[in-house]
Backbone as JSON Lines, residues from 0, in Angstrom:
{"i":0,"aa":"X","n":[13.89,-33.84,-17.49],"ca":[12.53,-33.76,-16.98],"c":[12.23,-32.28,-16.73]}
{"i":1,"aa":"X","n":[10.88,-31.97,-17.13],"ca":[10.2,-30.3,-16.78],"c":[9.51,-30.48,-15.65]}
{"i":2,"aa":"X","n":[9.89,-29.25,-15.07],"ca":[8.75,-29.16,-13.64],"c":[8.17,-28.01,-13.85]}
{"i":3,"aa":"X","n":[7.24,-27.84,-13.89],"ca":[6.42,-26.43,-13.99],"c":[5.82,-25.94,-12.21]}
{"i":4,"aa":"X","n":[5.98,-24.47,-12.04],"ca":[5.9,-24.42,-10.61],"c":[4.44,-23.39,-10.75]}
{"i":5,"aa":"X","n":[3.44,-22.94,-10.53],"ca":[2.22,-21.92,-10.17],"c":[2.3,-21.8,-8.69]}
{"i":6,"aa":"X","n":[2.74,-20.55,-8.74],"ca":[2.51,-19.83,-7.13],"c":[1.56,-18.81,-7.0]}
{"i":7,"aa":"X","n":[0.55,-18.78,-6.33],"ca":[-0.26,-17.97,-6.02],"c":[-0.53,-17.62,-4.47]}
{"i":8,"aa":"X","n":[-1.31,-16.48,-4.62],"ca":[-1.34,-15.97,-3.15],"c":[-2.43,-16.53,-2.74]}
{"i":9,"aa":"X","n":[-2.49,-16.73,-1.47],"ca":[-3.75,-17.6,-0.58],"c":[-5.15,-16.67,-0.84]}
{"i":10,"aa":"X","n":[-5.89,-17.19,-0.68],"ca":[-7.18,-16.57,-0.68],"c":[-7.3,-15.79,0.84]}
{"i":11,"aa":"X","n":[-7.75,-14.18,0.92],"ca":[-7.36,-13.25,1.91],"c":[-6.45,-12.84,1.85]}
{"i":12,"aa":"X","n":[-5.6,-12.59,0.91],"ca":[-4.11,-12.1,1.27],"c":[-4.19,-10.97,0.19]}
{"i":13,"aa":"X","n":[-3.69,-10.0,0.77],"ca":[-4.35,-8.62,-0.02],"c":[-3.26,-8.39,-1.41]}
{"i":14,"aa":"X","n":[-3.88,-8.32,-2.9],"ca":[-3.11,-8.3,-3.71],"c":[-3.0,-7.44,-4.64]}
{"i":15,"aa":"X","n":[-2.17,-6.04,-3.91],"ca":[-2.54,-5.0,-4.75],"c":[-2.54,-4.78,-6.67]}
{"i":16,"aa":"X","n":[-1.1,-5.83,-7.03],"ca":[-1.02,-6.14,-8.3],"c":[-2.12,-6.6,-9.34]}
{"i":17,"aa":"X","n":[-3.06,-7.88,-8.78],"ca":[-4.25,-7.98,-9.23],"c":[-5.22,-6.88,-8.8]}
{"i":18,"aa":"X","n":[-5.24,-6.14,-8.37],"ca":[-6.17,-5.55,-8.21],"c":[-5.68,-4.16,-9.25]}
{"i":19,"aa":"X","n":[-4.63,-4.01,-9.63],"ca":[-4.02,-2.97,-10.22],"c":[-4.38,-3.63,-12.0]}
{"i":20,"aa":"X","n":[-4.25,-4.43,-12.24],"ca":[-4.77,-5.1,-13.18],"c":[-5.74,-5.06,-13.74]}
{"i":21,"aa":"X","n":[-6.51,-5.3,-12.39],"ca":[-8.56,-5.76,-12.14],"c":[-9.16,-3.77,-13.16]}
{"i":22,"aa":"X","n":[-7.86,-2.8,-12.39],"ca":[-8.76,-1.47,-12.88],"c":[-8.32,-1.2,-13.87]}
{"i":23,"aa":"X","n":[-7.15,-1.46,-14.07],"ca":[-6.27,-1.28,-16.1],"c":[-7.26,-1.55,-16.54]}
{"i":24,"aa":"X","n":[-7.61,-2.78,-16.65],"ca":[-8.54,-4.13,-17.84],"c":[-9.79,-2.73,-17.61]}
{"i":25,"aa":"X","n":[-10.59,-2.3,-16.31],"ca":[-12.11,-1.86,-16.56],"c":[-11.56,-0.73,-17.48]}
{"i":26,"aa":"X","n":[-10.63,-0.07,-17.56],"ca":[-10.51,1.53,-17.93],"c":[-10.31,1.07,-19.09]}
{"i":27,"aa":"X","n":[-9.95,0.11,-19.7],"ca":[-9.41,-0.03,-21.09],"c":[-10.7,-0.79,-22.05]}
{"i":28,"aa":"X","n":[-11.93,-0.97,-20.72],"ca":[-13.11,-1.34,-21.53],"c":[-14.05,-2.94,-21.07]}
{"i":29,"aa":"X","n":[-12.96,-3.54,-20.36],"ca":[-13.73,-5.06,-20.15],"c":[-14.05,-4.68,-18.96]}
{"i":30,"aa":"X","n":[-15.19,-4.51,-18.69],"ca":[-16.14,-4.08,-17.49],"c":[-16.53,-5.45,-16.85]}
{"i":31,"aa":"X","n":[-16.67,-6.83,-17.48],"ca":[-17.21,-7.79,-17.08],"c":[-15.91,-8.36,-15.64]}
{"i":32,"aa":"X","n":[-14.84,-7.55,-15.93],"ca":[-13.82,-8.27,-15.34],"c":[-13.96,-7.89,-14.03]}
{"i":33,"aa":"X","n":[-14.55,-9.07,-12.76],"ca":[-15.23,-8.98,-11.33],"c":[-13.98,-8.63,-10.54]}
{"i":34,"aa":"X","n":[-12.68,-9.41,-10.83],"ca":[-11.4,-9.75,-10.23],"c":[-10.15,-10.07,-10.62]}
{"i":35,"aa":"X","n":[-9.25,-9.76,-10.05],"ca":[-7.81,-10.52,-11.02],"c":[-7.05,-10.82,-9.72]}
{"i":36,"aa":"X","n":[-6.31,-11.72,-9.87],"ca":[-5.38,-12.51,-8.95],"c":[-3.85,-12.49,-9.52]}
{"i":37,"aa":"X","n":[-2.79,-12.04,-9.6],"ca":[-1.76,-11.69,-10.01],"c":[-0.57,-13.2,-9.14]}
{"i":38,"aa":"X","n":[0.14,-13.84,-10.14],"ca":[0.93,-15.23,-9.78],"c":[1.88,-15.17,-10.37]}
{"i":39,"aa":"X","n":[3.25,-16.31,-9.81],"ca":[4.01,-16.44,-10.67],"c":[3.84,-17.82,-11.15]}
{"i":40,"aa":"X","n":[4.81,-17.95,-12.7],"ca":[4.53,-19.1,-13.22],"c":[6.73,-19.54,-13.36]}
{"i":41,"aa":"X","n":[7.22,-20.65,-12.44],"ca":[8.23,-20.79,-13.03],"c":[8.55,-22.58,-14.06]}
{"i":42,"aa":"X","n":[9.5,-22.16,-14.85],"ca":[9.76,-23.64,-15.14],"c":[11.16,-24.07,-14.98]}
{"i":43,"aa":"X","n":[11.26,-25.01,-14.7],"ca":[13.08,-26.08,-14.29],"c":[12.98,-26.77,-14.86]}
{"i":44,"aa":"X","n":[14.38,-27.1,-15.47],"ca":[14.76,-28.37,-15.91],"c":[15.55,-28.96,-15.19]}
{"i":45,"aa":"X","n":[15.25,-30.3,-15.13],"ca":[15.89,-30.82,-13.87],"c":[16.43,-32.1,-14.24]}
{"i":46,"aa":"X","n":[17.73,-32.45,-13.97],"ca":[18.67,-33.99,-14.28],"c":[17.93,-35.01,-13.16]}
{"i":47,"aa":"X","n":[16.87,-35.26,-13.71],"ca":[16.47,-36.55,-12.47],"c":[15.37,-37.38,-13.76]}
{"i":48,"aa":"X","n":[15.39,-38.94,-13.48],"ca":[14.38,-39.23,-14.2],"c":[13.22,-40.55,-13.32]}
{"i":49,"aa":"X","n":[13.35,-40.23,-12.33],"ca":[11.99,-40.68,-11.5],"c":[11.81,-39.55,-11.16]}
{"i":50,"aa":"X","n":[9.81,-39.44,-11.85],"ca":[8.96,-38.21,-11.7],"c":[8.62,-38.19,-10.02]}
{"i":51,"aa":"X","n":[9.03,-39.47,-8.88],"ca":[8.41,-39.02,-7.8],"c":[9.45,-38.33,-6.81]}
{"i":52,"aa":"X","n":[10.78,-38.59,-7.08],"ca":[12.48,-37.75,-6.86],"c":[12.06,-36.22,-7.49]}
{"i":53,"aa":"X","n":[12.06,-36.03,-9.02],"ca":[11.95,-34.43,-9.26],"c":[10.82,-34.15,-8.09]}
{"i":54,"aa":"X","n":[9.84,-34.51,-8.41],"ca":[8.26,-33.86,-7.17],"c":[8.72,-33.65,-6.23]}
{"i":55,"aa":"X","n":[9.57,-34.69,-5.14],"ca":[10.09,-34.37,-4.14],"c":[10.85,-33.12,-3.98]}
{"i":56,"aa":"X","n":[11.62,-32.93,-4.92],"ca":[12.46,-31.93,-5.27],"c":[12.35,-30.59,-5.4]}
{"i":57,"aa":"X","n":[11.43,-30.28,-6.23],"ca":[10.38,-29.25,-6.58],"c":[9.95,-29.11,-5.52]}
{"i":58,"aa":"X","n":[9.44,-29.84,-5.02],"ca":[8.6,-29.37,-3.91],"c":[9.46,-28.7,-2.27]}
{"i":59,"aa":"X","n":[10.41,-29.26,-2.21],"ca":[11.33,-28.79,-1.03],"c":[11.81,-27.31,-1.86]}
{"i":60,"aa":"X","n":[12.21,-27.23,-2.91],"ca":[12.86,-25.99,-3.56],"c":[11.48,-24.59,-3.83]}
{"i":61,"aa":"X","n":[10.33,-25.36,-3.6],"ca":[9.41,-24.25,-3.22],"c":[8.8,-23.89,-1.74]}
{"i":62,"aa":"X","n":[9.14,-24.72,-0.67],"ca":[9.34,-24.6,0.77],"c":[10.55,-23.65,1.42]}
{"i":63,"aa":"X","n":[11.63,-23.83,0.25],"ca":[12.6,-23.42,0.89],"c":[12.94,-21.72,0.22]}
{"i":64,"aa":"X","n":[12.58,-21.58,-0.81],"ca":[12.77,-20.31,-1.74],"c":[12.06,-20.0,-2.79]}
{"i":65,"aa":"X","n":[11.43,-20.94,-3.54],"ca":[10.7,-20.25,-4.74],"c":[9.38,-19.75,-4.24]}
{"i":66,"aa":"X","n":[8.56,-20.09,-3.26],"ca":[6.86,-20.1,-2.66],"c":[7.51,-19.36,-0.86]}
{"i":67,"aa":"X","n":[6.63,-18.0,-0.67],"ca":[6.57,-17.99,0.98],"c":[4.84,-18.63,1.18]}
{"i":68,"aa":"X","n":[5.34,-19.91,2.33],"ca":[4.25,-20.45,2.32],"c":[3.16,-19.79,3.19]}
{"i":69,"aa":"X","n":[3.8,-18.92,3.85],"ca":[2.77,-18.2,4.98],"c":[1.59,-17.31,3.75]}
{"i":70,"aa":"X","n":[2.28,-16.96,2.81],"ca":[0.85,-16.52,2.2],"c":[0.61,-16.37,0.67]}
{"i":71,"aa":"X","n":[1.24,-17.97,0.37],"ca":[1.51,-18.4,-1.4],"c":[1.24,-19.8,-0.79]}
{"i":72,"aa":"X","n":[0.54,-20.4,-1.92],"ca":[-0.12,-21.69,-2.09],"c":[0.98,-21.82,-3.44]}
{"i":73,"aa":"X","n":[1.23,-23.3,-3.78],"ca":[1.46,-23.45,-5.44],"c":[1.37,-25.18,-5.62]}
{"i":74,"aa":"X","n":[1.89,-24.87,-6.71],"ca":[1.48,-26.12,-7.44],"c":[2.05,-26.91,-8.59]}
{"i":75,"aa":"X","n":[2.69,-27.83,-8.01],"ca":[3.92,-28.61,-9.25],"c":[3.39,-29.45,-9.89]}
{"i":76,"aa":"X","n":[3.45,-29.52,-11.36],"ca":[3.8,-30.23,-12.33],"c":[5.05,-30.84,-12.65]}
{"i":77,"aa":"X","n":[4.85,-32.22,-13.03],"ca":[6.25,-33.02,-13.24],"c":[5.78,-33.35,-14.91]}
{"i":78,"aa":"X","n":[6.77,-33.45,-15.94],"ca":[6.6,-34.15,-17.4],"c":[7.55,-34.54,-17.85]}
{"i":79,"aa":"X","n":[7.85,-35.26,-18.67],"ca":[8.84,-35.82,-19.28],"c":[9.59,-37.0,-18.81]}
């Protein structure tokens, strides 16, 4: 089974990376670009085959180390 993980930073939480991004992109020409938000994206493979066990799973393993929840939101996908 795949778990796909999206961690992002909370809305208010100051993100110099997107914002380091946000001025690359204008200097290099896309002026339309208002904002950028900078995330990680991870994926696991995981020996479990009830999708509501991996979720559980995933989800404690981003409480505990992959996500700081004080100022990262994310968001699991289960497939397979």
């Amino acid at each position: 089974m795949k778990a796909t993980v999206h961690i992002t930073l909370k809305n208010g939480v100051l993100d110099p990376q997107g914002k380091a991004i946000e001025h690359a992109l204008k200097t290099l020409g896309f002026d339309s670009v208002a904002g950028a938000r900078q995330g990680k994206y991870i994926e696991l493979d995981l020996d479990e085959s009830d999708p509501a066990r991996a979720a559980a799973q995933v989800n404690a393993m981003c409480e505990k180390l992959l996500a700081n929840t004080v100022i990262e939101n994310y968001q699991v996908e289960i497939a397979g």
